[in-house]
BAZAFI-760305 format. One record per residue (C-alpha): residue in one letter; x, y, z. Coordinates in steps of 0.02 Angstrom, whole numbers. Layout:
<gulos>
@residuo = a	xx = X	yy = Y	zz = Z
...
</gulos>
This chain:
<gulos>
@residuo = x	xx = -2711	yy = -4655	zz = -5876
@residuo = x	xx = -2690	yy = -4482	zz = -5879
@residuo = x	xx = -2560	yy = -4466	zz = -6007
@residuo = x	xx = -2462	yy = -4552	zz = -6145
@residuo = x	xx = -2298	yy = -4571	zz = -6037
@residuo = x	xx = -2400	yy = -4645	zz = -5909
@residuo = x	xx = -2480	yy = -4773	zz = -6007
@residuo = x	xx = -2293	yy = -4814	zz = -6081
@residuo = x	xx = -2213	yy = -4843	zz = -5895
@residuo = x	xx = -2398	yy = -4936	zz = -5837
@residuo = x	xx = -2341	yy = -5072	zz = -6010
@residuo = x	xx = -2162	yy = -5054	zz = -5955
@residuo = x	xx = -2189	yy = -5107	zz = -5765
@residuo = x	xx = -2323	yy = -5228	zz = -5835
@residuo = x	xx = -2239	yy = -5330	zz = -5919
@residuo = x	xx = -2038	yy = -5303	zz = -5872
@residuo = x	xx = -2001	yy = -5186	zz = -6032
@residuo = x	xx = -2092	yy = -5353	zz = -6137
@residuo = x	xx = -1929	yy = -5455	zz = -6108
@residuo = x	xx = -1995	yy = -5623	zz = -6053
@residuo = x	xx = -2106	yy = -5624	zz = -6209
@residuo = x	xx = -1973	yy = -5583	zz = -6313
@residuo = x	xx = -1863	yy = -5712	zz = -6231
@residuo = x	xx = -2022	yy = -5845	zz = -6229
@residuo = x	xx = -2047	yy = -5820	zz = -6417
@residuo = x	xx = -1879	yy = -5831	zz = -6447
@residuo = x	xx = -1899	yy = -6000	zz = -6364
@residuo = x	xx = -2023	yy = -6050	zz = -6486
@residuo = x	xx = -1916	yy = -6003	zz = -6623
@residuo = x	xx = -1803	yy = -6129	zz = -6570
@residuo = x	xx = -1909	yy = -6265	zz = -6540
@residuo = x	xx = -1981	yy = -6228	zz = -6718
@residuo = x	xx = -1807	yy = -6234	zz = -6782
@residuo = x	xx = -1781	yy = -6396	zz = -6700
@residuo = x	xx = -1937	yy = -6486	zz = -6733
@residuo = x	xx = -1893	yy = -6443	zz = -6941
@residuo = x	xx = -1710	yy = -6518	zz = -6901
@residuo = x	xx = -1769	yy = -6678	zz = -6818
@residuo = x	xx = -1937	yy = -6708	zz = -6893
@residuo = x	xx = -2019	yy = -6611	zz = -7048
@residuo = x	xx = -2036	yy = -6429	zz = -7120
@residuo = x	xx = -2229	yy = -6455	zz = -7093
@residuo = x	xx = -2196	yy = -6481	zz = -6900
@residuo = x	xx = -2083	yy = -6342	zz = -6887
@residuo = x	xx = -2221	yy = -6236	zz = -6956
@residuo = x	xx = -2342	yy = -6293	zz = -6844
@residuo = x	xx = -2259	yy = -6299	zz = -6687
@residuo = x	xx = -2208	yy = -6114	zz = -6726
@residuo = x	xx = -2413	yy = -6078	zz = -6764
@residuo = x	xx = -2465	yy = -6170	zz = -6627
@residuo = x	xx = -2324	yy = -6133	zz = -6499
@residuo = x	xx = -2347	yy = -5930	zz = -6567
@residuo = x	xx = -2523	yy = -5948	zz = -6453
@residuo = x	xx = -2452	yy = -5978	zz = -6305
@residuo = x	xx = -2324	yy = -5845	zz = -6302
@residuo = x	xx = -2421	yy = -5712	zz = -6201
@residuo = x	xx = -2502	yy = -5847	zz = -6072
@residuo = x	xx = -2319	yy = -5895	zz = -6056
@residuo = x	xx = -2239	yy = -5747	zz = -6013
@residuo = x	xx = -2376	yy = -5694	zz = -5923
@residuo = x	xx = -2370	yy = -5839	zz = -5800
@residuo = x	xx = -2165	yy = -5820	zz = -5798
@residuo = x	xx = -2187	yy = -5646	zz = -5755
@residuo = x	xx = -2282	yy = -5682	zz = -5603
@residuo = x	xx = -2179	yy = -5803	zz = -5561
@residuo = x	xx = -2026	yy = -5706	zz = -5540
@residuo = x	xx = -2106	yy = -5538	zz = -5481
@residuo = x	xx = -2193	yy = -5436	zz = -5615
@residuo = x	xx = -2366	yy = -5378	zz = -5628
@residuo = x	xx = -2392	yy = -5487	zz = -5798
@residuo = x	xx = -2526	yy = -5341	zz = -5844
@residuo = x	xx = -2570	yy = -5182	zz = -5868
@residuo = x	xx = -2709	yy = -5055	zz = -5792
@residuo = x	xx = -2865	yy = -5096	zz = -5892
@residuo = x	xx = -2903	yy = -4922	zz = -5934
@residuo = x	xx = -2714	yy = -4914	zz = -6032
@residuo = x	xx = -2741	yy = -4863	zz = -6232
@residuo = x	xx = -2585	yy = -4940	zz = -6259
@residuo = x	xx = -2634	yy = -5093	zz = -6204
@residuo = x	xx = -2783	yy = -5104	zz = -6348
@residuo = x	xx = -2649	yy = -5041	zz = -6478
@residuo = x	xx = -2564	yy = -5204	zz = -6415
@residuo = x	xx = -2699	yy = -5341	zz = -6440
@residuo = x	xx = -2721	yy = -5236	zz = -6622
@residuo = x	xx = -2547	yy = -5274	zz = -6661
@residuo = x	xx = -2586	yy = -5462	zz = -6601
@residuo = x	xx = -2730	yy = -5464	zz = -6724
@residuo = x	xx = -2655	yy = -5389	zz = -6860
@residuo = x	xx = -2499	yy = -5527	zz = -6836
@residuo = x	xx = -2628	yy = -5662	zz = -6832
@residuo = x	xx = -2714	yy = -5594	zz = -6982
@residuo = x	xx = -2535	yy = -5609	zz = -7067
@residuo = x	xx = -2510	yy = -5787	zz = -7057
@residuo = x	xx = -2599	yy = -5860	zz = -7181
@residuo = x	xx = -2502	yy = -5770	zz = -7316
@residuo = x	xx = -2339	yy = -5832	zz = -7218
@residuo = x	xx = -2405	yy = -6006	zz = -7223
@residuo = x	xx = -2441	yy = -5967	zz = -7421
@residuo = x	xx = -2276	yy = -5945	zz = -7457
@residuo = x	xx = -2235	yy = -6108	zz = -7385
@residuo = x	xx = -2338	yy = -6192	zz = -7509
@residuo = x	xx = -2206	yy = -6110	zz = -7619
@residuo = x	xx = -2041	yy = -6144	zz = -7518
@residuo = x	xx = -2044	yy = -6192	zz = -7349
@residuo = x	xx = -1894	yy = -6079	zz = -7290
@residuo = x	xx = -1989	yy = -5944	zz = -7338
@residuo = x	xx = -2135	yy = -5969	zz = -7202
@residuo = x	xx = -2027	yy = -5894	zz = -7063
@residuo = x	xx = -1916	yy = -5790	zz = -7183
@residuo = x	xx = -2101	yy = -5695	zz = -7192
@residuo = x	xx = -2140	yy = -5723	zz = -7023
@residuo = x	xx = -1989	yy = -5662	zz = -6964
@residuo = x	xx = -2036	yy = -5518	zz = -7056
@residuo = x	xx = -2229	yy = -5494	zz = -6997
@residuo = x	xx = -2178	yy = -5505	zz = -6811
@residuo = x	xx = -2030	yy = -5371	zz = -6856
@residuo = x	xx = -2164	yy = -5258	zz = -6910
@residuo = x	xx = -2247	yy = -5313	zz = -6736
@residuo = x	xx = -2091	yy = -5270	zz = -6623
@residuo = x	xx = -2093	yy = -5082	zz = -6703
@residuo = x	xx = -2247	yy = -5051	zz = -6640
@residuo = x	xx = -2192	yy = -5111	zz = -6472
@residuo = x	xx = -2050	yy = -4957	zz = -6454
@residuo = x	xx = -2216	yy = -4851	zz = -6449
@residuo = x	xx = -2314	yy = -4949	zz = -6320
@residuo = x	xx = -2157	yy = -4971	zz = -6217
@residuo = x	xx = -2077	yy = -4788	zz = -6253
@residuo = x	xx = -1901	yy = -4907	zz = -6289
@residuo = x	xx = -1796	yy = -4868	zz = -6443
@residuo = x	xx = -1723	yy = -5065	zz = -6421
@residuo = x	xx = -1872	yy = -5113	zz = -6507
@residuo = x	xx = -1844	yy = -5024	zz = -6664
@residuo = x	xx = -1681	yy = -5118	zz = -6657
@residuo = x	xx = -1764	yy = -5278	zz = -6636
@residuo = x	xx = -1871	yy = -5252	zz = -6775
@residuo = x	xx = -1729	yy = -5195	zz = -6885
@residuo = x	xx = -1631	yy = -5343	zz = -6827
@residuo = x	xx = -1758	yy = -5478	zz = -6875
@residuo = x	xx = -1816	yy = -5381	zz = -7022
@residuo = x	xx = -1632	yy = -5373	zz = -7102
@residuo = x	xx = -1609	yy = -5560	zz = -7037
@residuo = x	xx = -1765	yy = -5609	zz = -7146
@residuo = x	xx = -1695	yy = -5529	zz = -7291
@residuo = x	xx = -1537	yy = -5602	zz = -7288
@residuo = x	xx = -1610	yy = -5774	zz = -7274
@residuo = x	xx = -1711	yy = -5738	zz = -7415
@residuo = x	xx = -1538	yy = -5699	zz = -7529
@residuo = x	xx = -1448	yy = -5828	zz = -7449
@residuo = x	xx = -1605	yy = -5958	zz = -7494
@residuo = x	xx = -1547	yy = -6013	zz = -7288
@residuo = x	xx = -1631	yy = -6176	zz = -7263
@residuo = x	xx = -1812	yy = -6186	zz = -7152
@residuo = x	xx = -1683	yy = -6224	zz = -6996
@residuo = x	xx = -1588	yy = -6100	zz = -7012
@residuo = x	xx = -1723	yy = -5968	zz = -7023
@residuo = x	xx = -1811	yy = -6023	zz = -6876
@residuo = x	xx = -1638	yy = -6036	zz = -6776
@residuo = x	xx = -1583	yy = -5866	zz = -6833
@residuo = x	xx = -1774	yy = -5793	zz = -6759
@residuo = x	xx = -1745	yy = -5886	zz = -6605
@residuo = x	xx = -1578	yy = -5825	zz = -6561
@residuo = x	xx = -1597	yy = -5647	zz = -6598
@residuo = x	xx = -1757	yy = -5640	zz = -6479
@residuo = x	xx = -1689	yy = -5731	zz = -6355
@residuo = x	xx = -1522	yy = -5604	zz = -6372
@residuo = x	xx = -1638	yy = -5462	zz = -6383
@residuo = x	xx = -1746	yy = -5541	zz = -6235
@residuo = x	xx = -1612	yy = -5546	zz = -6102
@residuo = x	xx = -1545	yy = -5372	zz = -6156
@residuo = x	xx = -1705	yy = -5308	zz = -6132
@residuo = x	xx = -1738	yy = -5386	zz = -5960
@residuo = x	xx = -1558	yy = -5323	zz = -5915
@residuo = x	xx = -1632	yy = -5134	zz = -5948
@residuo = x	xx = -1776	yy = -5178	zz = -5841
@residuo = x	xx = -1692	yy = -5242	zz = -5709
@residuo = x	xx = -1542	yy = -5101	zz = -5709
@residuo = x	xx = -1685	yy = -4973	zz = -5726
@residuo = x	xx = -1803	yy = -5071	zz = -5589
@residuo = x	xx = -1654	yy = -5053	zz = -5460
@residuo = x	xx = -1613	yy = -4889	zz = -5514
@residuo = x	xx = -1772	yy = -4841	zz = -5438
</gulos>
């Protein structure tokens, strides 16, 4: 890459502007959501820890499917200051799944707050301002829980719908931009 814009518009044509993960995690969310409404906090927690892995392979393989690269040039900075935002998410966890040993709710109320931290660094990699709306949006949303005490469902439901809102905006701008061009 021979220069910082570069290495933004290699992510952005990568991965479709990061939509489909958005959109996939957002997917999660709501399967999280559900499994706490049908079946147990405990499983709601886990399906969102477990189902969290399988986010990028995911999107990845979606990507592909419908006509994006699902990667980035392996020489791309940005794409290490991505799997260092992955690991510092990861690293995260644990202190969200502490504070479920407090309240339950408040596991995603913090993880809705960890991965809002993640999204921020994403309007960098991607060079898109949406993200620092994103990460405002899910940040505030986790706050508001919080003062609300909102229930474990309702937490996890509130995640997944305002990924999978930001998620098809964000493939809209790809796909208006991608024709564009």
């Amino acid at each position: 890459m021979n220069n910082f814009k570069e290495a933004q518009e290699d992510m952005r044509n990568g991965y479709g502007y990061g939509s489909i993960g958005i959109f996939v995690s957002g997917t999660v969310w709501i399967t999280a959501g559900l499994m706490v409404n049908l079946y147990s906090s405990q499983k709601g927690i886990w399906t969102l820890i477990i189902g969290g892995m399988f986010i990028f392979p995911l999107a990845t393989l979606i990507e592909k499917l419908i006509g994006i690269k699902g990667g980035h040039h392996k020489d791309n900075p940005l794409g290490k200051l991505a799997m260092e935002g992955t690991i510092w998410m990861i690293m995260c966890i644990p202190l969200a799944y502490g504070l479920s040993l407090v309240k339950t709710e408040w596991f995603f109320q913090g993880m809705l707050l960890i991965i809002a931290g993640r999204y921020l660094t994403f309007a960098s990699i991607y060079g898109l301002r949406i993200y620092w709306l994103l990460g405002i949006a899910l940040g505030l949303a986790a706050y508001g829980l919080f003062i609300m005490k909102a229930l474990d469902f309702v937490s996890a439901l509130t995640g997944g719908l305002i990924e999978i809102v930001f998620g098809v905006i964000v493939y809209v701008l790809y796909r208006d931009n991608k024709q564009k061009n």
